[in-house]
Structure formats: C-alpha cells, structure tokens
N, C-alpha and C positions, 0 to 999 in steps of 0.2 A: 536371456536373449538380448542382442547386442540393438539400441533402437538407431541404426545407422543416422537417421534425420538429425536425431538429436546431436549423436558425436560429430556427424558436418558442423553444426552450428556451434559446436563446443570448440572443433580445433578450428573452425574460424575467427573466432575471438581470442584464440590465442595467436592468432597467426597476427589477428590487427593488431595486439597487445607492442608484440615484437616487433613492429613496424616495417613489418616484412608483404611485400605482395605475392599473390601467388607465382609470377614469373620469378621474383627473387627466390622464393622457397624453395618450387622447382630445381632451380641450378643446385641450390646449396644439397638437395636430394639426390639429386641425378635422378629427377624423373619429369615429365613432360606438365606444362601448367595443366593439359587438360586434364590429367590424373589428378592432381589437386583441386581441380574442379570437381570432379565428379567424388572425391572425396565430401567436400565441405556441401554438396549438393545433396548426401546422403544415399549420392547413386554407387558406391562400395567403399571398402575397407581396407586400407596398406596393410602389408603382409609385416610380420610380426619385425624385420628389420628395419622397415621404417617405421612404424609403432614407436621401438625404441630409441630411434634417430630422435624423433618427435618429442618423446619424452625428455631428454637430454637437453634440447633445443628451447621446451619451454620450462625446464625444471619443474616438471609434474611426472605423475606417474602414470603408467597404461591404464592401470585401472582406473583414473580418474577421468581417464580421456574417453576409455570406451561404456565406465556404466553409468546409469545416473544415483549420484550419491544419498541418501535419505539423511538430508540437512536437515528434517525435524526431528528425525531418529537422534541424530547428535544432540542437538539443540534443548529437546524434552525426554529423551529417554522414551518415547513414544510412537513407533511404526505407524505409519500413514494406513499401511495395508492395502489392500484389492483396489479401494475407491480413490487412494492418492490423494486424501483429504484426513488430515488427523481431527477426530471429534474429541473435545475437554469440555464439551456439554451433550445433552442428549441430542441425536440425531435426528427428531422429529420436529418440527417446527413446534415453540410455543404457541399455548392454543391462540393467546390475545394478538396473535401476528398473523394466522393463519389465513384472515383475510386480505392483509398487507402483500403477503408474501403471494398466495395465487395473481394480486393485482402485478407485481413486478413480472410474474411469467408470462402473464395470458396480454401484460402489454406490450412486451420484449424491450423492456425498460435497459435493460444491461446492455443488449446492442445498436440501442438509441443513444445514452449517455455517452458509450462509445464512439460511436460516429460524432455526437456533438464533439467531444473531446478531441477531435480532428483538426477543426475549426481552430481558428485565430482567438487566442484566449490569454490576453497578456501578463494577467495575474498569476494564473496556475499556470502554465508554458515555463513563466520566470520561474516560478519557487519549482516543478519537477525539474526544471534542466537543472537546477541548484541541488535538490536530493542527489539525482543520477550523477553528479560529476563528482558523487563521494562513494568512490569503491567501498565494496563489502557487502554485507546482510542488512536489506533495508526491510522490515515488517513495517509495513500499512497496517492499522488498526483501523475497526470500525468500518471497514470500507464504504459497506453500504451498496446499492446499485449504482451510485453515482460513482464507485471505486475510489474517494475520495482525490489523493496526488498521484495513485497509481497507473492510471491513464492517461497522466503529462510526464511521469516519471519513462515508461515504456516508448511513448514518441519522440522523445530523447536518445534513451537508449535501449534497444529493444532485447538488449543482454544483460540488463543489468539482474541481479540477482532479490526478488522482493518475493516474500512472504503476503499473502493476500488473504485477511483475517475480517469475520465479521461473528457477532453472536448468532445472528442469522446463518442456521444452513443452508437455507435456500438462499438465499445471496452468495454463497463462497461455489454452492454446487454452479448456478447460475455460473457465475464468473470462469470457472474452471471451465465448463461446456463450451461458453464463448471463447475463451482464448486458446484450447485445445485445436480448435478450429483456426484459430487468426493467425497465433502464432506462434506452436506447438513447440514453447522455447522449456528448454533444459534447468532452465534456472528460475522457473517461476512454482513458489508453492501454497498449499489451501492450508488454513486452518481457522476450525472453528470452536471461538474461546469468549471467555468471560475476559475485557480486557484492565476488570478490577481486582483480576487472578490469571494475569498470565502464564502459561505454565513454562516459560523459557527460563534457563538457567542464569544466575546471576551475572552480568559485564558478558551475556554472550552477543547481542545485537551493536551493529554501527549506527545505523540510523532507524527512530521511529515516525513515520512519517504519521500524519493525523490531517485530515483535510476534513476536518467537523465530528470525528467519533468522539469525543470527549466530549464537545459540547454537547452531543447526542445522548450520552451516557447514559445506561439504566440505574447504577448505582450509583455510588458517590466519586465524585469528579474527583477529589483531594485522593484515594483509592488509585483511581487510573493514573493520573502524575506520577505517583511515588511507586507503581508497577514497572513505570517506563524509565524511572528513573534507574530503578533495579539491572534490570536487565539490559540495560546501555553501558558498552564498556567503557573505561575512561576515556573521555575525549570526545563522545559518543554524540550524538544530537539529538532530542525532540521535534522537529519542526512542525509545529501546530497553526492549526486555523481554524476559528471559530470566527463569533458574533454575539455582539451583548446590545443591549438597549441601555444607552447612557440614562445618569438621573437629568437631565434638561430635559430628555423625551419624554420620560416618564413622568413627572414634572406639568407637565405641557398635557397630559392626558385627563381626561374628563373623571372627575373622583370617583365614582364608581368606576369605573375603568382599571385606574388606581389598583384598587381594593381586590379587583376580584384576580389580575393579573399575579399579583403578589402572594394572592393566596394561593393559585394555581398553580402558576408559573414562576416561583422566584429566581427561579436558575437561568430566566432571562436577560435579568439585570446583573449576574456575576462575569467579571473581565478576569476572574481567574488564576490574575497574576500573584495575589498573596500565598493562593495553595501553588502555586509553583514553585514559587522561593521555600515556602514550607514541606515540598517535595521533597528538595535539596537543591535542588538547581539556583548555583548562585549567579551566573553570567548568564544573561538573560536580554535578549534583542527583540521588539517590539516596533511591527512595521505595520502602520493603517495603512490599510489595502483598499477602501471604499467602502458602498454601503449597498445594503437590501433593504426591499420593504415587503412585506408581507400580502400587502395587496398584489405583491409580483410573484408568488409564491403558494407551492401546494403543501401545506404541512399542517401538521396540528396546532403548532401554534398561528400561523395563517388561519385555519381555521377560526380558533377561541377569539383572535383578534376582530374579524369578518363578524362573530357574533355579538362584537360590543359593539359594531362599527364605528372601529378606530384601523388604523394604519400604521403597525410599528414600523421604526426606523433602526435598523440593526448596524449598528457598527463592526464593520471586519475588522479583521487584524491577523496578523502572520506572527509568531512567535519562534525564532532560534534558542533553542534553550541547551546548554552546552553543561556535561556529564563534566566536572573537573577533578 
C-alpha cells in the first residue's frame, strides 16, 4: 500500500532538490499548483503519466518515489519487518537498564529533550547544521534519550536521511513513537545494535554522527572507532563529541578522590584521540567546545562524584574525523 504522506514529502524534496516551486512545476506539467499541492500534502497521487514525467524530471524511478525503500535491508541484509525497527541484539530490555529504561518512559524524557532541542543551543545547532549540510546516510550511534546530534541535525533538515541507533530498545522504540508522531518523515530509520559490532556493510555510511555514545560506551571505545571507521565510505566523517577530565583536574582532586575515581572510572580521564588515529583516521580536527560539571548533572558519574564530594570538571570537544 502506497503511504501517500510519505510520497508528498518524498517528491517534495525533490521538487526543493531541483529548485523548482510548486508554480514552476506546475507549468512545466500542465497541471494546476494546487494539484501539486495536494500531491506533496499527501492529499492524492498523479496518474501514472505524470508519475513518469516526475520520474524523468528528477532522474529517480516510480518506485522510489511511491514506496518506502528498506535502506537497512540494503545496508545489513536485514528486514526491519512488522515493527520498522531492525534488532542486532535481543529485543528485551537488559535486565541492569530495566530500571533506567521505565525512568525515561514514565518521565517522557524523549519528548522533553526534544522540545529542549527546540531551544537556542549554539554548540549542537552548529555542529547538526554542519552534519545535515552533508547529503547522504547519516547513522546516529548511541543515541540515547537525548538523541545525541539527531535532534539538531532534523531542525536543520527535517529530510535529511539518518539512522537512529541505540543498544537500548526502549530508547530507539521510544524515539520511533515520538517522531512517527512529529514528523512521520520517510527517511528516518531505527536500529538497535551493539555499536562495537555494527552490523552495516563495509564504506556503506557518509556520516557517523556520535553526540556522547562512545564516550558512553559499554565495550571498548578503541572497538567503536574502528567500527565507524569500517563502515564510512572514503571520504566519509565521524563527527564525535564527548568529555574527558584533564590531568590538572585530576591533579587538583583530594587523594583519595584520586584513587577511587581511577579505579572506577578511568575512562574518564581518556580524550581518545590516540584510539582514533589508531582506528585509522588519520585527518583529524579537534574543537573545544566548553565545559560540564557534574554537579550540573544526572549521571552515574555525577553520582560517584556527589559521593566523594568533589565536582568534576569535563572538558568537551567536537572531533571531525575524515575516512581518507
């Protein structure tokens, strides 16, 4: 079944592509702008000779214009199926998240960070308009409820085409729920993977965006680089953003403090950048962004901090990491 919504906003973006307005279209169809309107509105469907007008016009095919494609079917050899979410780990929630995961539903954390992501936000604002202004397949890793750059990448451009990935199911169901609702675009898809075992094809992805899933990481970090690395085609980008505690902080912290942080937590104090280049990524751009402090902050590490009472100081940074 043909989901007309979708094919309005499919041959609407191509119509912006061609830099064509709907009045211009019109003429060059011989049909009336408000036909085109009620096209791209999802309110019906050209008859199969202007189908193939269309086609010609943006050099794609009918069928790409009227169905929606299973780009993870390509991408993994792996049908999304009934739920439109491809699972590469079990479908049930890990049990050590299970309380995590009720807290992000029962607080509707998804369409909170959402709306924050509305807001004036001049760090992530820059770095998504900067994703979104690079056509192609962008997979979000990690997403998280915070959607990572996927929710400045979308306010940008609300066509662009992004993969939205979390090991969490209930974060990627989550996400999928809310934006089915927001903005029931054609080009956005779920999956939920281990992203220290992607299951995408080698040089298939243009951009991976990371707005803190690596630093988040369950596994081993040096793991996720060299995954992302993988499946970026030449030319391709990482653009990451994480947070490390320099050694002056650390430094500066009460000895015991020290001690116990290190034993914990040492992945706090890694910047990352050695497994990068040991990734493979040899062009590599490095932008401090600002800082966080933990006392401004709900997290476990927030947490372990609050129980030494100390106050880390995290240093951001933005990372371009170029596929050559």
């Amino acid at each position: 079944m043909i989901n007309k919504i979708h094919f309005g906003k499919r041959i609407s973006v191509l119509r912006r592509k061609a830099g064509l307005s709907q009045t211009e279209l019109a003429e060059r169809l011989g049909v009336t702008s408000q036909a085109v309107s009620k096209w791209e509105c999802g309110k019906a469907v050209p008859d199969i000779a202007i189908l193939l007008e269309l086609s010609h016009l943006y050099k794609t095919t009918i069928n790409e214009m009227l169905g929606d494609a299973d780009l993870l079917f390509e991408l993994t050899g792996k049908e999304a199926g009934r739920s439109e979410i491809a699972y590469f780990v079990p479908e049930q929630e890990q049990h050590y998240n299970i309380a995590w995961a009720n807290e992000i539903q029962k607080g509707n954390w998804i369409k909170r960070n959402w709306e924050s992501s509305r807001a004036d936000n001049s760090r992530m604002d820059s770095v998504g308009k900067q994703i979104a202004s690079c056509e192609g397949i962008i997979l979000e890793i990690g997403a998280g409820p915070g959607g990572g750059y996927m929710p400045y990448i979308l306010k940008e451009n609300p066509d662009a085409t992004v993969i939205i990935s979390d090991i969490s199911p209930t974060v990627v169901r989550e996400w999928k729920s809310f934006l089915d609702k927001t903005l029931d675009s054609p080009n956005l898809y779920y999956a939920v993977f281990d992203f220290c075992d992607m299951p995408f094809k080698d040089n298939s992805i243009d951009i991976v965006s990371d707005g803190g899933g690596i630093g988040n990481c369950e596994g081993e970090k040096i793991k996720a680089l060299k995954e992302a690395y993988r499946v970026l085609k030449p030319g391709g980008k990482l653009i990451t953003s994480t947070g490390f505690v320099n050694k002056e902080t650390l430094a500066g912290l009460p000895v015991e403090a020290q001690k116990v942080l290190l034993e914990k937590r040492p992945d706090v104090f890694e910047d990352l950048y050695e497994d990068t280049v040991l990734a493979g990524f040899s062009k590599i751009d490095s932008v401090i962004s600002g800082c966080w402090y933990t006392d401004d902050d709900e997290s476990t590490i927030a947490d372990l901090a609050r129980s030494l009472g100390v106050n880390l100081k995290f240093t951001c940074y933005t990372r371009y990491c170029t596929k050559e």
